[in-house]
C-alpha positions as CSV (number, residue, x, y, z in Angstrom):
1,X,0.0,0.0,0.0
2,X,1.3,3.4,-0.9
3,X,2.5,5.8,1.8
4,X,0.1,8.9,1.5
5,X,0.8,11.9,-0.2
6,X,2.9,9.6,-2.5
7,X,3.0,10.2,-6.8
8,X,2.8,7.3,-8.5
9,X,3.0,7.2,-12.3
10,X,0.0,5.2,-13.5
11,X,-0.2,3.3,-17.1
12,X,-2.9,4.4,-19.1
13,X,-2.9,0.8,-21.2
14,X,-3.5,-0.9,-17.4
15,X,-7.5,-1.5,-17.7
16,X,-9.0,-1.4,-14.3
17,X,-9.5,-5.1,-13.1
18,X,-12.7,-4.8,-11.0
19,X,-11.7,-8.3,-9.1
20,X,-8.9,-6.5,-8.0
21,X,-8.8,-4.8,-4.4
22,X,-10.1,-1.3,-4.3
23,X,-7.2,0.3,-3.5
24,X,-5.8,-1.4,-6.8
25,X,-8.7,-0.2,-8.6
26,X,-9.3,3.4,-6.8
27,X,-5.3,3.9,-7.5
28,X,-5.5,2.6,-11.9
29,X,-9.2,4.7,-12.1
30,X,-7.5,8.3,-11.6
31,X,-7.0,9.4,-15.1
32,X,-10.2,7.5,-16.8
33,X,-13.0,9.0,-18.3
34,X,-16.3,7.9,-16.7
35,X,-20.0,8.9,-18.6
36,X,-23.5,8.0,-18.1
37,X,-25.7,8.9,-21.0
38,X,-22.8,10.9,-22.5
39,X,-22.3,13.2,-19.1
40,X,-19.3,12.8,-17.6
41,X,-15.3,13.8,-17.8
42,X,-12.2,12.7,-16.4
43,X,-11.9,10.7,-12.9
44,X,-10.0,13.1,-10.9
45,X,-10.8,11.5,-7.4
46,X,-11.8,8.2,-5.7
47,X,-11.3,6.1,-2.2
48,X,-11.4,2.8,-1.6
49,X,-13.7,1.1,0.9
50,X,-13.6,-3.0,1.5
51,X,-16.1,-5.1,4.2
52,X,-12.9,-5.4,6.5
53,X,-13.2,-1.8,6.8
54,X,-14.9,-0.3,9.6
55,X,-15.7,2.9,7.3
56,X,-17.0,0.9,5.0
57,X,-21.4,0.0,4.3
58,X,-20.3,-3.5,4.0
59,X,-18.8,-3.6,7.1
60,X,-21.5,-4.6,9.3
61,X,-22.9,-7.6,7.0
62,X,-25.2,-7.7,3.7
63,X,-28.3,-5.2,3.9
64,X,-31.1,-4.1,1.0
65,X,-29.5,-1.1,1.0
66,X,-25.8,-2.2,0.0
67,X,-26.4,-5.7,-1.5
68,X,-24.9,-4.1,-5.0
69,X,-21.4,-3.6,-3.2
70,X,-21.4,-7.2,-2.7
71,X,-20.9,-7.8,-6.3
72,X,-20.9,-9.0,-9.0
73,X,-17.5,-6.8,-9.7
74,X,-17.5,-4.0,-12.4
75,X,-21.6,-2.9,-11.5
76,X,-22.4,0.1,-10.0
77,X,-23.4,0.4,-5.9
78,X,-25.9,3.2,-5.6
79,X,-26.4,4.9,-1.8
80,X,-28.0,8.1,-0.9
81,X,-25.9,10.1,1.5
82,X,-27.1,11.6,4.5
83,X,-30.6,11.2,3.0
84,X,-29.6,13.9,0.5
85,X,-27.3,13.1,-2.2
86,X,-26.9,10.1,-4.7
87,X,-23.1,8.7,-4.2
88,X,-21.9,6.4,-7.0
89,X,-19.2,3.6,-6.5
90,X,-17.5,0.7,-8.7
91,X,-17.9,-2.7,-7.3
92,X,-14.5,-4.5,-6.7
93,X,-13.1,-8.1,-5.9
94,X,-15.9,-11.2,-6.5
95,X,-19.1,-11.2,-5.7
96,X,-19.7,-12.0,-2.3
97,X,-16.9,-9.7,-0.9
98,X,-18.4,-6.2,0.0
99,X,-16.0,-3.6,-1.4
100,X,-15.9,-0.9,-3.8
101,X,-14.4,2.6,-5.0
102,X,-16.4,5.8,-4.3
103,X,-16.0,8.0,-7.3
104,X,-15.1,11.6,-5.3
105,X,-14.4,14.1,-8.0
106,X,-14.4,14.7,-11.8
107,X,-13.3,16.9,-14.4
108,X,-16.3,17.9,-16.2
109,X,-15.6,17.3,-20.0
110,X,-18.9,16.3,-21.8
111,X,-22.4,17.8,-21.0
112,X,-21.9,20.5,-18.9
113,X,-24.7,22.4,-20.4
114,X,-26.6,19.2,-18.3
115,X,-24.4,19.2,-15.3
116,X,-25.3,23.1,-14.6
117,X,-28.5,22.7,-15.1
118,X,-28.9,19.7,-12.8
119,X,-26.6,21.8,-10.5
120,X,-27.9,25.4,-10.8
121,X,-24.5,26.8,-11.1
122,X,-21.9,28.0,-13.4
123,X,-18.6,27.3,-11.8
124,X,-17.3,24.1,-13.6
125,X,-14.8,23.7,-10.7
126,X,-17.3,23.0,-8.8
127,X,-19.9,20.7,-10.6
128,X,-18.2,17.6,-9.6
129,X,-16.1,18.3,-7.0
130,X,-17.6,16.0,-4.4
131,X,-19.6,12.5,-4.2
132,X,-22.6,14.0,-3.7
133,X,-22.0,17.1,-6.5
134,X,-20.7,14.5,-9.1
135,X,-23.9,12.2,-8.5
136,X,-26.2,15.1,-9.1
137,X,-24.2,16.5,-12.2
138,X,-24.3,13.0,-13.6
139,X,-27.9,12.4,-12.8
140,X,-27.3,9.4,-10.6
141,X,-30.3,7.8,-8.8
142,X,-31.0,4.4,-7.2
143,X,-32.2,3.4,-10.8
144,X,-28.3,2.6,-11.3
145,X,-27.8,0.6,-8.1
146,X,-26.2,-2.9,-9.2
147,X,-25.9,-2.0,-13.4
148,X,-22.3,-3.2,-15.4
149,X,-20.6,-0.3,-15.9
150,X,-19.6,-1.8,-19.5
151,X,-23.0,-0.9,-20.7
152,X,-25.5,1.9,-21.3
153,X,-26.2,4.2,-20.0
154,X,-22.5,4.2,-18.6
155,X,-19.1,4.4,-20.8
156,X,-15.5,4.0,-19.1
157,X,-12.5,5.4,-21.4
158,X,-9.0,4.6,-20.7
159,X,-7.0,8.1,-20.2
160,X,-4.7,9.4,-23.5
161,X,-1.6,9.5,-21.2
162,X,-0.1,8.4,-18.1
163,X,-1.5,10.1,-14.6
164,X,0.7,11.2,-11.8
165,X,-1.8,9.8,-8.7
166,X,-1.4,10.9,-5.1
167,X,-2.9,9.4,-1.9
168,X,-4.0,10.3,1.4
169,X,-6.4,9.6,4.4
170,X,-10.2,9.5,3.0
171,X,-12.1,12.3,3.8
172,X,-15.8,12.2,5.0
173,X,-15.9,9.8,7.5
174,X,-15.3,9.4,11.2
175,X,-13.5,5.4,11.9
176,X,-10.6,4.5,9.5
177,X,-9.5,8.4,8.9
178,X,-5.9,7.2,8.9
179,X,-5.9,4.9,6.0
180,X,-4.2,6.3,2.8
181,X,-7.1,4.8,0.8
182,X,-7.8,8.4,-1.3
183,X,-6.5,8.8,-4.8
184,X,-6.3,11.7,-6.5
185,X,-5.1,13.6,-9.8
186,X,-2.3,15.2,-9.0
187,X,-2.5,19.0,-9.7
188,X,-6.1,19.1,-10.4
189,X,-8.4,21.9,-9.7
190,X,-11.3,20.0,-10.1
191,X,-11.1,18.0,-6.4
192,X,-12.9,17.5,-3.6
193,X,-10.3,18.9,-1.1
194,X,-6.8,18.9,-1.7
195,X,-5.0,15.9,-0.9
């Protein structure tokens, strides 16, 4: 596991293997290009979360409400935040293992017209700078809960060059705070908080 506030080079031509562990997967995601129904931009942000993990929704056990984070891997898991906000994650490792990558921040590249509508604001910085932000400039809703990201309405592009990823304590939560699960772009203006 990477020391936090490490850079780490990562290879554009390494597709994300969703069987992998999330921090695998949260780490080789920075740099991709994530869309759902052509709305979307580059993946500027995630953390990783696995059942072993006390911050984690699969912590506790299998629910209705998480049973998508259980798998199969490469689907989406769906959860409404402090009743509020839609939060989107990538299901990881196989099916039956809860764990998953929380997509934190994006670079808006595609739809913004959409994304400040569904927003009401202007500032791109801001549209998807956030879990909760991204899911509502992306129009996410429970409908998605448990869908393969490698079909409509979602679309997952490999990035045109290498990204230079950092890491650092997730953000957000109360138990785990000190694991260097959070991956970032490097140099980005479009994050969450700077890591």
């Amino acid at each position: 596991m990477p020391s936090p506030l490490v850079l780490q080079p990562v290879d554009p031509s390494h597709a994300p293997d969703f069987a992998l562990s999330p921090v695998d997967v949260a780490r080789t995601l920075v740099g991709w290009r994530f869309f759902i129904d052509g709305v979307g931009g580059v993946i500027v942000e995630t953390e990783a979360y696995h059942e072993d993990d006390p911050a984690s929704h699969s912590y506790a056990g299998r629910t209705a409400r998480n049973a998508a984070m259980f798998g199969p891997p490469g689907h989406a898991y769906v959860y409404r935040s402090y009743g509020l906000h839609w939060c989107l994650n990538f299901v990881c490792r196989p099916a039956g293992e809860g764990a998953g990558v929380l997509l934190r921040a994006l670079q808006p590249t595609a739809g913004l017209g959409r994304m400040r509508e569904r927003r009401g604001l202007d500032d791109e910085r801001l549209l998807c700078a956030g879990p909760g932000r991204l899911g509502q400039a992306l129009g996410v809703t429970r409908a998605l809960d448990g869908l393969p990201l490698h079909a409509p309405p979602f679309t997952l592009e490999p990035p045109e060059r290498p990204a230079e990823v950092a890491c650092g304590p997730r953000i957000g939560i109360r138990t785990a705070v000190d694991q260097p699960w959070r991956f970032a772009l490097a140099g980005s203006r479009h994050l969450s908080r700077r890591i």
